[in-house]
C-alpha positions as CSV (number, residue, x, y, z in Angstrom):
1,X,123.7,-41.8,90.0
2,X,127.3,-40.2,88.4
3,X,125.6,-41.7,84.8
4,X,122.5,-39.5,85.3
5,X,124.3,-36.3,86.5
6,X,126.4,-36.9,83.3
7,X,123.4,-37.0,81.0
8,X,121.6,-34.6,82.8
9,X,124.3,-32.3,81.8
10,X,123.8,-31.6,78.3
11,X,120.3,-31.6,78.6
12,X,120.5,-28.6,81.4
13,X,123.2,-27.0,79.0
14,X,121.0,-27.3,75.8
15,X,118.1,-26.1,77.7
16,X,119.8,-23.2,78.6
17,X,121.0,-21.9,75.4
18,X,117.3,-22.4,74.3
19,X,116.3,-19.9,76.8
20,X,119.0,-17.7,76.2
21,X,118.0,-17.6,72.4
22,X,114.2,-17.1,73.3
23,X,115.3,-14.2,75.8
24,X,117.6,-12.1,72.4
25,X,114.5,-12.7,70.1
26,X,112.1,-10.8,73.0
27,X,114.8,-8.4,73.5
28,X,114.9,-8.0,69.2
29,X,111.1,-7.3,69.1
30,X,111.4,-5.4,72.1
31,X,114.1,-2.6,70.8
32,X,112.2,-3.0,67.7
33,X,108.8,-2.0,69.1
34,X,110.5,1.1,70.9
35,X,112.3,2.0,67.2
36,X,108.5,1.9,66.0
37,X,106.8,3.7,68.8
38,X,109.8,6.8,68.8
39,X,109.2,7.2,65.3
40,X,105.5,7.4,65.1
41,X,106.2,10.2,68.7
42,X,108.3,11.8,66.3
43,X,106.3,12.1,63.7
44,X,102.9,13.0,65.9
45,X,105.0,15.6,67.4
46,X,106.3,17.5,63.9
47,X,102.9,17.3,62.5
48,X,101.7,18.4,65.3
49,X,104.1,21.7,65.2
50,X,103.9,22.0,61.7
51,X,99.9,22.1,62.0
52,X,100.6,25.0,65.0
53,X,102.9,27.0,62.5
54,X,101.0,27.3,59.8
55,X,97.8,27.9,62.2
56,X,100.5,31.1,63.7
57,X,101.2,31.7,60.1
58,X,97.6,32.3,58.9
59,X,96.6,34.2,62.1
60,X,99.5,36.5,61.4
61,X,98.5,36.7,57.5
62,X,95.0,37.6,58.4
63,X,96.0,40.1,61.4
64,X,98.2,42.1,58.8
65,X,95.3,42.5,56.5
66,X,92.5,43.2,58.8
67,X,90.5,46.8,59.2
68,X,90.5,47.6,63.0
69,X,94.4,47.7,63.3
70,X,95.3,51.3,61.6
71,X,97.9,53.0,61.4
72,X,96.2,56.3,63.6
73,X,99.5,58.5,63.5
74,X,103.2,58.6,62.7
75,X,105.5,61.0,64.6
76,X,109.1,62.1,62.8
77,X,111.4,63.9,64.8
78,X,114.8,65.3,63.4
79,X,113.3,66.6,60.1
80,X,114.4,69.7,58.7
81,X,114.9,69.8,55.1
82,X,113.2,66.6,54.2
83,X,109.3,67.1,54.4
84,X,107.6,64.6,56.4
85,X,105.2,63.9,53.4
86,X,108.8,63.1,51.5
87,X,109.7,61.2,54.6
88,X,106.8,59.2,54.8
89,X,106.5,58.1,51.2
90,X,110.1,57.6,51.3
91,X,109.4,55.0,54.2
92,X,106.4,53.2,52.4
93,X,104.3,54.1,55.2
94,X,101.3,56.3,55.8
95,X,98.0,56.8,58.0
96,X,95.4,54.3,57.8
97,X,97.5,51.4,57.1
98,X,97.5,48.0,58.7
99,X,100.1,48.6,61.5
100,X,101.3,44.8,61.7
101,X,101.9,45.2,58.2
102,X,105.1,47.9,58.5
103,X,108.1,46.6,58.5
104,X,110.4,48.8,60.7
105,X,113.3,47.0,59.2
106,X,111.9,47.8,56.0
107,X,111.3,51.7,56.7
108,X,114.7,51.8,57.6
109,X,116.2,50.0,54.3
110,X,114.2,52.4,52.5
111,X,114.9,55.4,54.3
112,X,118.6,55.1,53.7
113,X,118.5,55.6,50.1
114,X,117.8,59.5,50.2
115,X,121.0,61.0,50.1
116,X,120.1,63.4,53.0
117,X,119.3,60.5,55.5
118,X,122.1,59.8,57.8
119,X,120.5,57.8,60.1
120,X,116.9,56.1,61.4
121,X,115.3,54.5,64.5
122,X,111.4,53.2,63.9
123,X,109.7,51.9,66.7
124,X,106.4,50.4,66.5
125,X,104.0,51.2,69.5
126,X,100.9,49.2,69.4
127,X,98.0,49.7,68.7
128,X,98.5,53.0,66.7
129,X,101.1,54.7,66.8
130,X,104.6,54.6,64.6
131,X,108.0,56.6,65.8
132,X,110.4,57.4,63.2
133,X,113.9,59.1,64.9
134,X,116.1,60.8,62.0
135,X,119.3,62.0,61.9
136,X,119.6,64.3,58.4
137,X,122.9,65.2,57.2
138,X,124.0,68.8,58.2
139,X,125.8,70.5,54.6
140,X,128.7,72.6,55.8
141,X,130.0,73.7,52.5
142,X,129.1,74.2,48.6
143,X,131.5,72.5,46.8
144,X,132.2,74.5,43.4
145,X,132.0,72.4,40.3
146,X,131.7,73.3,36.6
147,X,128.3,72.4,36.7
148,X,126.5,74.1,39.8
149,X,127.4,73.5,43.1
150,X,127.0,70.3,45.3
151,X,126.1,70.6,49.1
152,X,128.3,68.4,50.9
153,X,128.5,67.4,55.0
154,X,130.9,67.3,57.4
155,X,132.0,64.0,56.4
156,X,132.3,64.9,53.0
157,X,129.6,62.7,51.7
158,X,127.6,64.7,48.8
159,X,124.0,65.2,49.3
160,X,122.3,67.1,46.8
161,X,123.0,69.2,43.6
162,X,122.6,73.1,44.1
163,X,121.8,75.7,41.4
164,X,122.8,78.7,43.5
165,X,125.0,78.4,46.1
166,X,124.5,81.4,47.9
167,X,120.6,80.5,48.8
168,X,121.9,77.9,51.5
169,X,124.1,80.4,53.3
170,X,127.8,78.1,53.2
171,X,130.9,79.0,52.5
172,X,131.7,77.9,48.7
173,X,134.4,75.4,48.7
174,X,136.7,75.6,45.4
175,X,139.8,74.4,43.5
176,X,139.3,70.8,44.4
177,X,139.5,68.1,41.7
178,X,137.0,65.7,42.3
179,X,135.6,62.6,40.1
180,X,132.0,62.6,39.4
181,X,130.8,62.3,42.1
182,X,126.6,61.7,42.8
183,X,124.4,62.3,45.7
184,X,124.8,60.3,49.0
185,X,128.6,58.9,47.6
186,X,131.8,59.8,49.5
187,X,133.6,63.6,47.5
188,X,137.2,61.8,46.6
189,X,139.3,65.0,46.2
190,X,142.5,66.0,48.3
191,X,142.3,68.9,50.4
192,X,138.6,68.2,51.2
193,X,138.6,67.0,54.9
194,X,141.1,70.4,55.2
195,X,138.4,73.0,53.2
196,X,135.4,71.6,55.2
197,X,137.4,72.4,58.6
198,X,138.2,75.8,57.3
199,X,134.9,75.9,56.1
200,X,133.3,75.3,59.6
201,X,135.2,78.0,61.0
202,X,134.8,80.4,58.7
203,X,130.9,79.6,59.4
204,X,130.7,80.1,62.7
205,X,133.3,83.4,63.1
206,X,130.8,86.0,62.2
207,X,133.4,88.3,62.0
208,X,134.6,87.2,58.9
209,X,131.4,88.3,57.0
210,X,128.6,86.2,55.8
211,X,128.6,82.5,55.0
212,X,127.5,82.4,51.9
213,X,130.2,85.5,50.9
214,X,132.9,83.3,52.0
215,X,135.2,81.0,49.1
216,X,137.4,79.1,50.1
217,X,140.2,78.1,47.6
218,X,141.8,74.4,47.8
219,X,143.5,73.9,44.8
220,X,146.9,74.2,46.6
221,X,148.2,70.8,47.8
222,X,149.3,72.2,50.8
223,X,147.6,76.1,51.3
224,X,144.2,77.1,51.9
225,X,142.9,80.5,51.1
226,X,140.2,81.9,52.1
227,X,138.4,84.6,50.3
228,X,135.8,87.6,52.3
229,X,134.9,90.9,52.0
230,X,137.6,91.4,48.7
231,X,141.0,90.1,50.7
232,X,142.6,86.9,50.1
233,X,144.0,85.1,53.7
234,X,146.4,82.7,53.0
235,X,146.0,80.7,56.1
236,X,147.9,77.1,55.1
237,X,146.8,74.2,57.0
238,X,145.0,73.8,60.5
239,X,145.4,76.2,63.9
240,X,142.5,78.7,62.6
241,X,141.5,80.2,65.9
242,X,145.1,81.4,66.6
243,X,145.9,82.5,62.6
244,X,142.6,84.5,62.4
245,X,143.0,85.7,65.9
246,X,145.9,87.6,64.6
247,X,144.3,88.6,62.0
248,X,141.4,90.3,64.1
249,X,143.5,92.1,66.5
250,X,145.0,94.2,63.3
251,X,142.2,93.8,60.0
252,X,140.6,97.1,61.2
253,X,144.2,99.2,60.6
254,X,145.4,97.5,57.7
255,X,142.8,98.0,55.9
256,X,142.7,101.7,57.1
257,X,146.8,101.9,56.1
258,X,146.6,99.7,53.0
259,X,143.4,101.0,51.4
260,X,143.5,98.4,48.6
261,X,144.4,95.6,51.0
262,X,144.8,92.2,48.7
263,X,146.4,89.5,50.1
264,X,146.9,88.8,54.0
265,X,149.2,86.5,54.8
266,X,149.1,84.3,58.5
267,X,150.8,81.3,57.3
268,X,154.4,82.6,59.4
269,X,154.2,82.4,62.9
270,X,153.3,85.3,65.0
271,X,152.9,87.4,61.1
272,X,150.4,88.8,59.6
273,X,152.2,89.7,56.2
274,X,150.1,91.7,54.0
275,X,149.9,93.0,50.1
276,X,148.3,95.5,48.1
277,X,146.2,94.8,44.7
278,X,149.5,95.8,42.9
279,X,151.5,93.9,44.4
280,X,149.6,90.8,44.6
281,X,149.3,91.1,40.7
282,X,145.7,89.9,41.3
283,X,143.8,86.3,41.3
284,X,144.0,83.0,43.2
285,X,147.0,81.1,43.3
């Protein structure tokens, strides 16, 4: 009995490493058939998403380009010196036109390049309609060059040459030394932000005359003049309501006392110091 449990033994033993070696090669084929089958899921499934984008892509193609999706009206709002005919060819957009086919991102890009465009909102409303919001730059001044004049905003960004200043009505900024400078780039000069503050005053104190009758002179690195109604008021730098308040309370008998009033000075504090043609000696500083 001990001899046959002894050579029973290795025969168990054998027998299982046979099993064992039968059970890794079913595993083998096993993880190899799942390898298989994952791949070929894969693959059904990116075909099968490739064949539904280009299906989206050619529906999108051929909604862009059919006849029943027009373009039946485009509304602009904020225009005031740019025509909306200028507007809309400016835009690459008109009536009629597929309306899947605008880009709004496109009209915008497009938009940007006119010098008087300072900023645009397009919104597409299906199935008709297009609205364009624009925000045109406001000039404040005509900046004085050899050359004409060149309307400029508040920001000092130049917008468009000008033949004669006095047809937009703005006070005419001069004395600056700017580079060449062409429409929609940033005016490099010093004293600029200073003169288009000035300048906005001046503009909206009607009691300083017209706009358009209004210089004002910037050449000094730290004076501003400004020149109306054939007097030159020194004024410096900033506090304009209070300087030109002074100046109101007593213009009407200066001028009455000094008949050929020149020069007013309200750079001193609390002064209005004042010369005649004589004794100015005449001209800008």
């Amino acid at each position: 009995m001990r001899a046959d449990a002894r050579s029973a033994a290795p025969e168990a033993a054998s027998g299982w490493r046979r099993f064992a070696r039968s059970n890794k090669i079913i595993r083998r084929r096993e993880r190899s058939l799942f390898t298989w089958r994952t791949a070929l899921k894969t693959a059904v499934v990116a075909g099968l998403a490739l064949v539904f984008a280009f299906a989206a892509w050619g529906a999108a193609r051929w909604l862009t380009r059919v006849s029943w999706l027009p373009v039946a009206e485009v509304r602009i709002e904020g225009l005031r010196h740019v025509g909306k005919a200028e507007a809309l060819d400016l835009m690459g957009v008109s009536e009629g036109r597929n309306i899947l086919s605008v880009s709004p991102g496109e009209m915008v890009r497009r938009a940007a390049r006119s010098p008087w465009i300072k900023g645009i909102a397009v919104h597409r409303h299906l199935p008709a309609s297009i609205q364009v919001q624009i925000e045109e730059r406001a000039p404040v001044a005509v900046l004085h060059r050899e050359k004409g004049g060149l309307l400029v905003d508040s920001e000092g960004r130049a917008i468009v040459p000008v033949e004669d200043a006095r047809l937009w009505r703005l006070p005419v900024v001069s004395g600056l030394q700017a580079r060449r400078t062409s429409p929609g780039e940033q005016v490099d000069a010093r004293n600029l932000a200073a003169a288009l503050e000035l300048a906005r005053f001046a503009a909206a104190e009607k009691r300083l005359g017209p706009s358009e009758a209004i210089e004002i002179w910037a050449g000094a690195p730290n004076d501003l003049s400004l020149f109306a109604d054939g007097i030159e008021i020194r004024v410096g730098r900033g506090d304009y309501t209070e300087k030109f308040g002074r100046w109101f309370l007593v213009a009407d008998q200066l001028r009455q006392r000094v008949p050929d009033l020149a020069v007013a000075d309200l750079r001193f504090e609390g002064q209005v110091i004042v010369r005649s043609k004589e004794e100015a000696g005449g001209g800008k500083k």
